[in-house]
C-alpha positions in Angstrom: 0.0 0.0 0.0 1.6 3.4 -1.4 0.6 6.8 -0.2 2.1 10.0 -0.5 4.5 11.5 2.2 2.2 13.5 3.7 -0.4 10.9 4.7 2.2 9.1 5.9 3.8 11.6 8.1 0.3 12.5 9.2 -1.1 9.1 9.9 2.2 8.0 11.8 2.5 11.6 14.4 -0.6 13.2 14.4 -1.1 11.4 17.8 2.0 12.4 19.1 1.7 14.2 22.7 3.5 17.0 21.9 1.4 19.9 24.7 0.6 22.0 21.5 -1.3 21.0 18.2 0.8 23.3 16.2 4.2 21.1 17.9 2.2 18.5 16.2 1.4 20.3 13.3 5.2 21.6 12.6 6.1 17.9 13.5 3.8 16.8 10.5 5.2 18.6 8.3 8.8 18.2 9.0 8.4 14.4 8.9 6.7 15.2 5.7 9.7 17.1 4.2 12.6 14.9 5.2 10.1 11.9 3.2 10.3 13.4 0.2 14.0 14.1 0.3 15.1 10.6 2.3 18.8 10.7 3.7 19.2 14.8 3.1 20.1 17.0 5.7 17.1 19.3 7.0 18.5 22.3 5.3 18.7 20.5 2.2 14.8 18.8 2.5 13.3 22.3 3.2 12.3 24.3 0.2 12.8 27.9 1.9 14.6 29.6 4.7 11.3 29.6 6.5 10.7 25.9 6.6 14.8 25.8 7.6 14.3 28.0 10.5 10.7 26.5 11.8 12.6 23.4 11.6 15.0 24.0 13.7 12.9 26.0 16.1 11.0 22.6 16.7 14.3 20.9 17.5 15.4 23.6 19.6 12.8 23.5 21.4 12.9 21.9 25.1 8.9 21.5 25.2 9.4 18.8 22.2 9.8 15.4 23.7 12.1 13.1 21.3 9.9 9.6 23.1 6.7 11.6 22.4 7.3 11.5 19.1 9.0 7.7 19.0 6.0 7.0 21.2 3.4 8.1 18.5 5.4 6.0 15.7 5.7 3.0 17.6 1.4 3.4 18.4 0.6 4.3 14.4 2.6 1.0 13.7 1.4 -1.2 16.1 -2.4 0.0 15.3 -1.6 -0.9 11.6 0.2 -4.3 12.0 -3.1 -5.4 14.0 -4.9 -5.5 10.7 -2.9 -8.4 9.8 -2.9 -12.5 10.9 0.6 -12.6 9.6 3.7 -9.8 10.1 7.2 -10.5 8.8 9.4 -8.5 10.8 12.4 -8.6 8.3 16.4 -7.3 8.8 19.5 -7.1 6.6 21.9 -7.5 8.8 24.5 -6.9 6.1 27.8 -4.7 6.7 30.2 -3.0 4.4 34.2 -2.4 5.0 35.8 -0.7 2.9 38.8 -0.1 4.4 42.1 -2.0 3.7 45.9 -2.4 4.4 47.9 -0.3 2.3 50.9 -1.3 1.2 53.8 0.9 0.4 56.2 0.1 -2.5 
């Protein structure tokens, strides 16, 4: 099942127990951001200095509560894996080195 970033942010924190809807709002909407630009930093992900700054004003901020947050994505999953008989929980466990001995002539 594919849906768009912003349902997905949505549907995973809007439950999140932040003190303030707009915490949740702004949380939304950053989770929503770094979706659409996976593995970018949050100054590359925003599309203006506004969302840049708002962004980091939420993770300034002391009232946010990072296991709020973790909370409400742990709840949003567990509510959608109870659809289901049948969950595989799966893990690459695989691991790159690529460093080597160097060997001087």
């Amino acid at each position: 099942m594919l849906i768009n970033s912003y349902d997905w942010a949505y549907d995973t924190f809007n439950q999140a127990h932040l003190g303030d809807k707009r915490r949740v709002s702004r949380l939304v909407q950053l989770a929503c951001s770094m979706a659409n630009q996976l593995g970018k930093s949050v100054v590359k992900a925003s599309e203006s200095s506004a969302e840049i700054e708002a962004a980091y004003r939420f993770i300034r901020n002391p009232a946010i509560d990072a296991q709020a947050i973790a909370e409400a994505g742990f709840k949003a999953t567990a509510d959608k894996l109870e659809r289901f008989d049948t969950v595989l929980a799966l893990e690459d466990t695989t691991s790159l080195n690529f460093s080597h001995d160097s060997v001087a002539n």
